[in-house]
Every structure is written in C-alpha cells, then in structure tokens.
Biopython code that builds the backbone (N, CA, C, O; Angstrom):
import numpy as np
from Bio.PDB.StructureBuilder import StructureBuilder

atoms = [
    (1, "UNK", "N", (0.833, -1.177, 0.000)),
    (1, "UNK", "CA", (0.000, 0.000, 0.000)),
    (1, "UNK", "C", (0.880, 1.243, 0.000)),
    (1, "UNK", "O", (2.090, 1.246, 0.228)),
    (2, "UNK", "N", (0.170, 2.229, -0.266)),
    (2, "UNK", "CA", (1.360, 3.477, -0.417)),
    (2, "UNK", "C", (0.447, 4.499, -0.021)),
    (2, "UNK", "O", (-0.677, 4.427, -0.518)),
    (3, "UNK", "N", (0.725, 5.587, 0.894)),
    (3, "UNK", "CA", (-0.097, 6.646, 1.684)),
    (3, "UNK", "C", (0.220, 7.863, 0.019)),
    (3, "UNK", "O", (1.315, 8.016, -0.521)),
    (4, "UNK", "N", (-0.990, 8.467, -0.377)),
    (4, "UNK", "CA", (-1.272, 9.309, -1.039)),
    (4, "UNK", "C", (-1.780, 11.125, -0.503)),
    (4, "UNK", "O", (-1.801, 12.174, -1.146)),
    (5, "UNK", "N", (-2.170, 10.768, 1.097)),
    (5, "UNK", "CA", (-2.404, 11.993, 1.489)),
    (5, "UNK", "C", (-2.921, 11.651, 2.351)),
    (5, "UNK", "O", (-3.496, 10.572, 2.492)),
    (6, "UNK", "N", (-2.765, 12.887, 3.423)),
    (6, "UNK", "CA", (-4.162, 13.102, 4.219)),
    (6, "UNK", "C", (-4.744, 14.413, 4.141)),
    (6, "UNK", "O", (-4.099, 15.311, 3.601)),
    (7, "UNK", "N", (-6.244, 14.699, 4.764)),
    (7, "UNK", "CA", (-7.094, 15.539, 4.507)),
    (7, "UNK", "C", (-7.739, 15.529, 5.375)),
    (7, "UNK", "O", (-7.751, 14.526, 6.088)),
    (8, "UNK", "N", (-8.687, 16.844, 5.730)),
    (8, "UNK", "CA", (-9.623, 16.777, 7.038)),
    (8, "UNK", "C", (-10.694, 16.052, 6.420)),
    (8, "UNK", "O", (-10.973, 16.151, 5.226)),
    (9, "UNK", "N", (-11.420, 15.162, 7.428)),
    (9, "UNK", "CA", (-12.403, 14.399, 7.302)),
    (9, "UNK", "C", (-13.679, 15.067, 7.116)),
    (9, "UNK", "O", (-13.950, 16.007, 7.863)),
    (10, "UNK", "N", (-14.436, 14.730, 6.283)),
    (10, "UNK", "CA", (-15.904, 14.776, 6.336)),
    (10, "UNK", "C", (-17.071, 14.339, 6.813)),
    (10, "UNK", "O", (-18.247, 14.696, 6.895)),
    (11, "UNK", "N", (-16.087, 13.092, 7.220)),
    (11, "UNK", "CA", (-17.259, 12.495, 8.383)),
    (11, "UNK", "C", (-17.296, 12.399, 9.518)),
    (11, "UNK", "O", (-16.240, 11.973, 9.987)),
    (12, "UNK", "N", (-18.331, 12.681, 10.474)),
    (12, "UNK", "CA", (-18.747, 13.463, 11.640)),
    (12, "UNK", "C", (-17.934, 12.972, 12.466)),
    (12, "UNK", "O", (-17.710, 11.763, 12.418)),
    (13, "UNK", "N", (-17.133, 14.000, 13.667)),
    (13, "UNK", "CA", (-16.292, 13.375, 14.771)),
    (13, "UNK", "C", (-15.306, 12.669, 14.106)),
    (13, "UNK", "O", (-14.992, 11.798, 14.918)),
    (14, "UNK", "N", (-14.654, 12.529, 13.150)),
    (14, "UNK", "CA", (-13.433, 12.369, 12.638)),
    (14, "UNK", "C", (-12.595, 13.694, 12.369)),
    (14, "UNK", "O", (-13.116, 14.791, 12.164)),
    (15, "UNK", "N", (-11.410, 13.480, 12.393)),
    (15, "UNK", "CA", (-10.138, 14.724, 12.953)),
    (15, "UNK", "C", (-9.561, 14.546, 11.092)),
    (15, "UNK", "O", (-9.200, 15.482, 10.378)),
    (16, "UNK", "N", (-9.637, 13.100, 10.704)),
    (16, "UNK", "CA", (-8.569, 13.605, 9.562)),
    (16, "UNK", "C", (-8.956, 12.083, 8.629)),
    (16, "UNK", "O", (-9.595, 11.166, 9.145)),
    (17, "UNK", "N", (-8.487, 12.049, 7.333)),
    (17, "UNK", "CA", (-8.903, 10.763, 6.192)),
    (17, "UNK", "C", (-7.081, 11.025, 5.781)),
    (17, "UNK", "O", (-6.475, 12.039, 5.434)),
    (18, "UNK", "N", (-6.641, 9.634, 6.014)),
    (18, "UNK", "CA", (-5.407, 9.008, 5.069)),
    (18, "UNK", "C", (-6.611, 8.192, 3.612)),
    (18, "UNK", "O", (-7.712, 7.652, 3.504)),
    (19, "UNK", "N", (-5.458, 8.598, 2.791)),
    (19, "UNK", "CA", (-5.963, 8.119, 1.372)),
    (19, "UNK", "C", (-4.805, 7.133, 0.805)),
    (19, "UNK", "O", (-3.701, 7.644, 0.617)),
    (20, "UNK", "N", (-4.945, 6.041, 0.578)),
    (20, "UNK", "CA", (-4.267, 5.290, 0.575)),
    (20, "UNK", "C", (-4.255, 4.469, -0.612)),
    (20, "UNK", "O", (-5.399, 4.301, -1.035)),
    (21, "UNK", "N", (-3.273, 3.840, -1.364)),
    (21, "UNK", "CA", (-3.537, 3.087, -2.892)),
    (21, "UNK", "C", (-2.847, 1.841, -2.159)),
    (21, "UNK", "O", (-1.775, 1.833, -1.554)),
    (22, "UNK", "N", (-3.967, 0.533, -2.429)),
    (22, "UNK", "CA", (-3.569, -0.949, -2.343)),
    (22, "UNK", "C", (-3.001, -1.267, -3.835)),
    (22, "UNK", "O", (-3.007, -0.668, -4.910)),
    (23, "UNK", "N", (-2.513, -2.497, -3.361)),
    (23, "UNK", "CA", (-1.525, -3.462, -4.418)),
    (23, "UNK", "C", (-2.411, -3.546, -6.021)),
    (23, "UNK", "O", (-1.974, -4.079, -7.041)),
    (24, "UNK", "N", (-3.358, -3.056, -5.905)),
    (24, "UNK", "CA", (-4.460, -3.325, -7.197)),
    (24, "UNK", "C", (-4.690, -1.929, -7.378)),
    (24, "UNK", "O", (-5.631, -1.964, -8.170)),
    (25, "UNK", "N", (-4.484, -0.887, -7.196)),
    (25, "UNK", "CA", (-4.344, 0.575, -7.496)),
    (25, "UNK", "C", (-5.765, 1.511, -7.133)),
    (25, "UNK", "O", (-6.096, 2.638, -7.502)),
    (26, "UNK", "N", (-6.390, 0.571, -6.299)),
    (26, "UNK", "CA", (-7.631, 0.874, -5.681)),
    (26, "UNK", "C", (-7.625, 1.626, -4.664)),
    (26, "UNK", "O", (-7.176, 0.992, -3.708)),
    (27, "UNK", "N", (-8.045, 3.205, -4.251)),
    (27, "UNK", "CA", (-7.845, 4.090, -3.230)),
    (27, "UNK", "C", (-8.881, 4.318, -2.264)),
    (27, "UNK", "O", (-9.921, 4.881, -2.603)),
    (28, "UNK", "N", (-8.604, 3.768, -0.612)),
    (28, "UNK", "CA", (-9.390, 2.797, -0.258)),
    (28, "UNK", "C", (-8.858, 4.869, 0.851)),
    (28, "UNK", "O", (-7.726, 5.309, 0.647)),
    (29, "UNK", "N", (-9.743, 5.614, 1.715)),
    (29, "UNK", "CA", (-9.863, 6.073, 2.413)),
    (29, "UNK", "C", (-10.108, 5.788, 3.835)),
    (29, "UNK", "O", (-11.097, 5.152, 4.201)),
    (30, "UNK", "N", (-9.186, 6.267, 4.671)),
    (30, "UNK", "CA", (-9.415, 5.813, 6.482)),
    (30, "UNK", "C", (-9.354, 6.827, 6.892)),
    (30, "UNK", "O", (-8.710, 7.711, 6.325)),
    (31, "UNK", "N", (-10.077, 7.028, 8.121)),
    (31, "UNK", "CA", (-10.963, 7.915, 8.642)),
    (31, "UNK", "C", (-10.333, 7.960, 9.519)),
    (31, "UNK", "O", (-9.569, 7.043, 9.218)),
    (32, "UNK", "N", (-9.742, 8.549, 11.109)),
    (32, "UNK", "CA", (-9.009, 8.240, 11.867)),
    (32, "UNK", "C", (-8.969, 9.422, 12.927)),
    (32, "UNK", "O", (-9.230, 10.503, 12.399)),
    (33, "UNK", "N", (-8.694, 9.495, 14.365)),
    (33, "UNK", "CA", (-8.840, 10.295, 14.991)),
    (33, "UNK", "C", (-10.073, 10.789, 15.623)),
    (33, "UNK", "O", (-10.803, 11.017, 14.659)),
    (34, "UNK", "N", (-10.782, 11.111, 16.792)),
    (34, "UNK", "CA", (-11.988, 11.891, 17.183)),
    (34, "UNK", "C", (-12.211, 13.281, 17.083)),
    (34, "UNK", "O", (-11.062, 13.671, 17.294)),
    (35, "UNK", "N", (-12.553, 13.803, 16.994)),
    (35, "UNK", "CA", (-12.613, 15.423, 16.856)),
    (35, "UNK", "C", (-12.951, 15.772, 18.466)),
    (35, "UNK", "O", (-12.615, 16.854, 18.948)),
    (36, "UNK", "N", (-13.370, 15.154, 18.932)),
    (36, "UNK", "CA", (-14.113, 15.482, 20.633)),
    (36, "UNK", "C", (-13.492, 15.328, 21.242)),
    (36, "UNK", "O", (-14.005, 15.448, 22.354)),
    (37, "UNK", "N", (-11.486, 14.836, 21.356)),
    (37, "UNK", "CA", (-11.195, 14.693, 21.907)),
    (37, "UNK", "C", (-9.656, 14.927, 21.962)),
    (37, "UNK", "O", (-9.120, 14.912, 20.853)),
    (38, "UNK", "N", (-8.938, 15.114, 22.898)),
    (38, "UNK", "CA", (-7.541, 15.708, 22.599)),
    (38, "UNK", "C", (-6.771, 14.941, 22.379)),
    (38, "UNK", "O", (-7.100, 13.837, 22.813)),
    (39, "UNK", "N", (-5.359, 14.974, 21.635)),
    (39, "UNK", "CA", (-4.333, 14.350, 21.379)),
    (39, "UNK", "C", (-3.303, 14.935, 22.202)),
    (39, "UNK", "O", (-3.271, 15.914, 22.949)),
    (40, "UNK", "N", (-1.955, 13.508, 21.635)),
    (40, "UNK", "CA", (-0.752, 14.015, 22.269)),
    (40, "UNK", "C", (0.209, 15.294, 21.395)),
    (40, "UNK", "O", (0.852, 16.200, 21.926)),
    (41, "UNK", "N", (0.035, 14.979, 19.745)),
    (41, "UNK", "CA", (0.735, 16.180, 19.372)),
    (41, "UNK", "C", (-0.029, 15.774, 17.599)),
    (41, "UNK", "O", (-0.315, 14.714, 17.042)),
    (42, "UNK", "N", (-0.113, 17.028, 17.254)),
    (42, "UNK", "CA", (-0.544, 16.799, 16.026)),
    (42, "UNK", "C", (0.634, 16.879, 14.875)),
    (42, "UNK", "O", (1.215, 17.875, 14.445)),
    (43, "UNK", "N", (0.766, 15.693, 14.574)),
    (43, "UNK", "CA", (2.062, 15.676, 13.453)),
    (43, "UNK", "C", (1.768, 15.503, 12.222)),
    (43, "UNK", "O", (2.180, 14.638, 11.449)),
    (44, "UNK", "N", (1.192, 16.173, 12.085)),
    (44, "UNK", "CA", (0.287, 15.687, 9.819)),
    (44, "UNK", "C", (0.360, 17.100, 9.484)),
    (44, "UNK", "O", (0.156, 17.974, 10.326)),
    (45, "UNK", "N", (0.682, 17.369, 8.121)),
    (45, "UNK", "CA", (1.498, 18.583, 7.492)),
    (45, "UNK", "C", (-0.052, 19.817, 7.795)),
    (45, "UNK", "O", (0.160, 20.931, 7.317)),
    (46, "UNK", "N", (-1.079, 19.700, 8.316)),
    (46, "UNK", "CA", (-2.086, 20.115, 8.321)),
    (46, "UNK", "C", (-2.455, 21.073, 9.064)),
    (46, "UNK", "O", (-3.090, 22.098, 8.817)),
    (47, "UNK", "N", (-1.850, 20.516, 10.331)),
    (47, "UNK", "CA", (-1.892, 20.652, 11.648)),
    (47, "UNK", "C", (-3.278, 21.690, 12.142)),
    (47, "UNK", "O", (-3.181, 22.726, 12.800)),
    (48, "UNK", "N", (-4.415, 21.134, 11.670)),
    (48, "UNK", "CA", (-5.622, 22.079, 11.677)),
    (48, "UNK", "C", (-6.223, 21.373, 13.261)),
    (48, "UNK", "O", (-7.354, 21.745, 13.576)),
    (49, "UNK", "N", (-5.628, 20.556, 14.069)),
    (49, "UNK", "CA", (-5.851, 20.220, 15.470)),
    (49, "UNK", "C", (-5.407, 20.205, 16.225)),
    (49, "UNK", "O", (-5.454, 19.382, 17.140)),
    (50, "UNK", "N", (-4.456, 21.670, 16.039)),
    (50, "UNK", "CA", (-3.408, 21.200, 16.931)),
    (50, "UNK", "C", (-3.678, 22.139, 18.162)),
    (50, "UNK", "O", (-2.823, 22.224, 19.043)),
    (51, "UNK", "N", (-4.731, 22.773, 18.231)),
    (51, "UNK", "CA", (-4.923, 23.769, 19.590)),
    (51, "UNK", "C", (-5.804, 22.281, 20.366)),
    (51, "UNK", "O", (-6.643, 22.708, 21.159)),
    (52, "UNK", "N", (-5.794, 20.799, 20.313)),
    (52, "UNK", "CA", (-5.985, 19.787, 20.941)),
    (52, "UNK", "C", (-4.924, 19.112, 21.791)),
    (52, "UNK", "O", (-5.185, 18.352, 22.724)),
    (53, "UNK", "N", (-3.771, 19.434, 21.413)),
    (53, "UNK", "CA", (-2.588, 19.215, 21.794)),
    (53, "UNK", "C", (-2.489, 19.243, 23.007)),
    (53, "UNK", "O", (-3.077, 20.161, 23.578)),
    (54, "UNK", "N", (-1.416, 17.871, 24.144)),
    (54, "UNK", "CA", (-2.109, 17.972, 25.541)),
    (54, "UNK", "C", (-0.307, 17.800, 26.041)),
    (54, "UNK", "O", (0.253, 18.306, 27.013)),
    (55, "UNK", "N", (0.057, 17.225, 25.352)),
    (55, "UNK", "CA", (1.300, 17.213, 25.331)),
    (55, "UNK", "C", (2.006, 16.364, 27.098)),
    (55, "UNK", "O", (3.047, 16.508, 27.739)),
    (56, "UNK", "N", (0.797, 15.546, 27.270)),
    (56, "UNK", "CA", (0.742, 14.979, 28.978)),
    (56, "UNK", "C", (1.643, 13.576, 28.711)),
    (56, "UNK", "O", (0.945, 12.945, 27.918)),
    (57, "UNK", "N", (2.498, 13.017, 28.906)),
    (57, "UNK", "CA", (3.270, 11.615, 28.749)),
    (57, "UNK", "C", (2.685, 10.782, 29.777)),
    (57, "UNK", "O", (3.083, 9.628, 29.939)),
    (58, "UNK", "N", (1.951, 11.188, 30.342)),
    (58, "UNK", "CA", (1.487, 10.083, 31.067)),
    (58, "UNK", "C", (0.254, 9.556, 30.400)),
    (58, "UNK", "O", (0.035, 8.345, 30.417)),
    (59, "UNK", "N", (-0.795, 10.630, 29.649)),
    (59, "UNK", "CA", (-1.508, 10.199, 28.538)),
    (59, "UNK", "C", (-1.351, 9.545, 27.306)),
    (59, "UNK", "O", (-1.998, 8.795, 26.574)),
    (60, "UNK", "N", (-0.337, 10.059, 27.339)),
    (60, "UNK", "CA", (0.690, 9.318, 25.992)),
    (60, "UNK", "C", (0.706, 8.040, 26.177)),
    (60, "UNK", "O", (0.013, 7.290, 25.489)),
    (61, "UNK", "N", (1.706, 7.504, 27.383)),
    (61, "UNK", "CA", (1.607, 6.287, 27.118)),
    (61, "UNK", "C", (0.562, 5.343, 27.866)),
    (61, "UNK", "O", (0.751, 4.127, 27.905)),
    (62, "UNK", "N", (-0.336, 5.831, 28.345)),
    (62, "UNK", "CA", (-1.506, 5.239, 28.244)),
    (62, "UNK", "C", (-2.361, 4.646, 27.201)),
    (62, "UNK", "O", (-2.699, 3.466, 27.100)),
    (63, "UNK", "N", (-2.686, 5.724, 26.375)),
    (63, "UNK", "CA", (-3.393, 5.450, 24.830)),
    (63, "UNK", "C", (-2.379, 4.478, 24.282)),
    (63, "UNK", "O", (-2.919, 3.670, 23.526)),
    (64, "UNK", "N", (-0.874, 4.269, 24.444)),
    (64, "UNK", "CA", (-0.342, 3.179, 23.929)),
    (64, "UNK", "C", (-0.644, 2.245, 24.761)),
    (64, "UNK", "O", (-1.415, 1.626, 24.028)),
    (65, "UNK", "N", (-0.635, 1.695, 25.673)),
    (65, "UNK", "CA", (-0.762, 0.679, 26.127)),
    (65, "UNK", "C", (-2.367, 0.084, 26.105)),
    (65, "UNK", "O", (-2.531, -1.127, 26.256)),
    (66, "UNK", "N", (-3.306, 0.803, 25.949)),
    (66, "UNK", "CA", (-4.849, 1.006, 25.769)),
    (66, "UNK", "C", (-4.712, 0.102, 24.379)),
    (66, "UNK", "O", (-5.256, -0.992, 24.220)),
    (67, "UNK", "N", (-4.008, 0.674, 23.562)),
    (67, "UNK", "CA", (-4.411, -0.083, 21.755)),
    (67, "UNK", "C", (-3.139, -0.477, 21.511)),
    (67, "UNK", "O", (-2.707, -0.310, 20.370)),
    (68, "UNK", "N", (-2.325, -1.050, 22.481)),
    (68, "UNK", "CA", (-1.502, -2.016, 22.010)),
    (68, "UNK", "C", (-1.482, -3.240, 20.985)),
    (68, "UNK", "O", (-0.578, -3.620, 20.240)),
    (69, "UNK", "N", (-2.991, -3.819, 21.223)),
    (69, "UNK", "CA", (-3.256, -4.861, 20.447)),
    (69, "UNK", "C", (-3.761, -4.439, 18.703)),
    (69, "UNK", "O", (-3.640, -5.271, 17.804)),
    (70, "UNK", "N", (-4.393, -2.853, 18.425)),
    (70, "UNK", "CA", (-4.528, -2.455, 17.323)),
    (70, "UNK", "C", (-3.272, -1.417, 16.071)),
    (70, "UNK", "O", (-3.265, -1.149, 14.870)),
    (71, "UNK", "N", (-2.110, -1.056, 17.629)),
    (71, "UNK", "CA", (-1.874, -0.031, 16.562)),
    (71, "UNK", "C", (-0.382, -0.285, 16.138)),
    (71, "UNK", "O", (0.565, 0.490, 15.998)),
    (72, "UNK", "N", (-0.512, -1.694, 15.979)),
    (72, "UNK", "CA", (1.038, -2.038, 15.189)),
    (72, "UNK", "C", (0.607, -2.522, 13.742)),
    (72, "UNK", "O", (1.459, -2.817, 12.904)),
    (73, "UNK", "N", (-1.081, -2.609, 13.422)),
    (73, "UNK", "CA", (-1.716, -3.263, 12.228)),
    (73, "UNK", "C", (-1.833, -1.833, 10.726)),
    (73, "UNK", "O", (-2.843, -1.169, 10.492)),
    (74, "UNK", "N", (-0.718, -1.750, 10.096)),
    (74, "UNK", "CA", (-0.354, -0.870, 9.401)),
    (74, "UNK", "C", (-1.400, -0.772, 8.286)),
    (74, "UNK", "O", (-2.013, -1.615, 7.630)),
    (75, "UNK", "N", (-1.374, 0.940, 8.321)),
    (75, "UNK", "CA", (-2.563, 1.255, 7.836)),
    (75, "UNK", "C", (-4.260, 1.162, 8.141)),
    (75, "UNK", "O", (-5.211, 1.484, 7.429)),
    (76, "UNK", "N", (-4.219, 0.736, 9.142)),
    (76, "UNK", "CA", (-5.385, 1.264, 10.059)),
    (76, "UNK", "C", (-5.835, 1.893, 10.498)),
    (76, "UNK", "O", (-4.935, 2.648, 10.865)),
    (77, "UNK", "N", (-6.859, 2.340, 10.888)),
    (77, "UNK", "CA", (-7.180, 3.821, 11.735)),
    (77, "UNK", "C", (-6.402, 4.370, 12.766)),
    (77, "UNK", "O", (-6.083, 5.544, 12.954)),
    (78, "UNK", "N", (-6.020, 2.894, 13.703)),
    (78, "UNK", "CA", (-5.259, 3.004, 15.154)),
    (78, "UNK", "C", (-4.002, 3.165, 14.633)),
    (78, "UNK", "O", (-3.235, 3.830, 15.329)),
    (79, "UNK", "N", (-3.439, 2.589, 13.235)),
    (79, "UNK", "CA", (-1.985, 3.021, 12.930)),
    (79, "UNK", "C", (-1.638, 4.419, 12.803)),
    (79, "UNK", "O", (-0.613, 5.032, 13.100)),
    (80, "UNK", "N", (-2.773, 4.788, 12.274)),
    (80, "UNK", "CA", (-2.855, 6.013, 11.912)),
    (80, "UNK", "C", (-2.704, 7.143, 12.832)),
    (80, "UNK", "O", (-1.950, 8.116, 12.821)),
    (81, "UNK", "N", (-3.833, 6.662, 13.810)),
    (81, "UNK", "CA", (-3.406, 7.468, 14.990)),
    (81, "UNK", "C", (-2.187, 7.660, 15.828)),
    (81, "UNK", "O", (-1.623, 8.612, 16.368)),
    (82, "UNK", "N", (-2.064, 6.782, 15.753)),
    (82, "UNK", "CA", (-0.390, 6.528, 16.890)),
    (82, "UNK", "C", (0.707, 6.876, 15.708)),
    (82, "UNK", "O", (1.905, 6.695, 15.923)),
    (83, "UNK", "N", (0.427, 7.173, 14.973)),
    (83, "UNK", "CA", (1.857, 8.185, 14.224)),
    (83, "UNK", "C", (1.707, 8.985, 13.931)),
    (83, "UNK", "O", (2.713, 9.656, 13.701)),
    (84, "UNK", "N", (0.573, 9.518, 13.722)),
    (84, "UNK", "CA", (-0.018, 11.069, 13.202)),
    (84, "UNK", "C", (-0.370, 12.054, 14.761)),
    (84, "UNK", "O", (-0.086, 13.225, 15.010)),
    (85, "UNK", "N", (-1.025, 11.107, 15.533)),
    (85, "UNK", "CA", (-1.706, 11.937, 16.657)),
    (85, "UNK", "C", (-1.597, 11.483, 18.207)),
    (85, "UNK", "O", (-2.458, 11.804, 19.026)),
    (86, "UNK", "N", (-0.339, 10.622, 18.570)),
    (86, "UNK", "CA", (0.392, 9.688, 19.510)),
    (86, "UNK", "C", (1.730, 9.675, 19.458)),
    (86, "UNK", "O", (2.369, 8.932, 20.202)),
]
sb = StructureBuilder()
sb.init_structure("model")
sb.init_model(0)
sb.init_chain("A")
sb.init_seg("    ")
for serial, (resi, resn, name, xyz) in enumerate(atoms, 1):
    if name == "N":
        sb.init_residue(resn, " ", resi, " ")
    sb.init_atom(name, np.array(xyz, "f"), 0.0, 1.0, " ", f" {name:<3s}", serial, name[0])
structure = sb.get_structure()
C-alpha cells in the first residue's frame, strides 16, 4: 500500500482521512482520529488540530498501552493514529 495523502475528514467526529492506494491501485480512504477529543501532538502537514494538543506523557503512554493490540496493524485507523496523533 502506499499513503497518497491526508485531509480533514468529512465524516462526523473524525479529525482527519489518510488516502491510501492498495496493491491493485484501488484508493481505499481511512478515517481516523476523534474530533471530541484531545491528542498528544498533532504531526500531519495540516496541523488544523493542533490547539488539541495535551502534550501529557502520562496520557501518551496510556493510549499506547490502551491499543496495544490495534496499533502495530499498518494502515489502520489506530496506525494512523499513533503516528499522526500519539
């Protein structure tokens, strides 16, 4: 797969859409992030969330240990999050 962009989301309570092209050249969109809720730092060239920014390490690695089991699965929403907004 190969990341093509991201963009603010259009759909409700989402923060941001990765656009993404699979092995068959098919551009499959993920939705990713809450809007209702704060992050650790906003790192996407966008940075249109970043007055969410909490910048707390003890939150930090909470939310990692919380989706440990989702956010090593590349290209996922939770991947997404934990490198863009974790």
């Amino acid at each position: 797969m190969q990341l093509l962009g991201i963009d603010v989301s259009g759909k409700k309570h989402k923060k941001y859409v990765a656009h993404v092209k699979d092995k068959y050249g098919l551009i499959k969109a993920v939705h990713f992030g809450d809007s209702r809720y704060e992050h650790y730092e906003d790192k996407t060239r966008i940075k249109i969330y970043k007055y969410l920014n909490h910048y707390d390490d003890v939150r930090r690695k909470s939310y990692k240990a919380r989706h440990e089991a989702t956010r090593h699965k590349k290209w996922s929403p939770s991947w997404f999050s934990d490198k863009y907004l974790w």
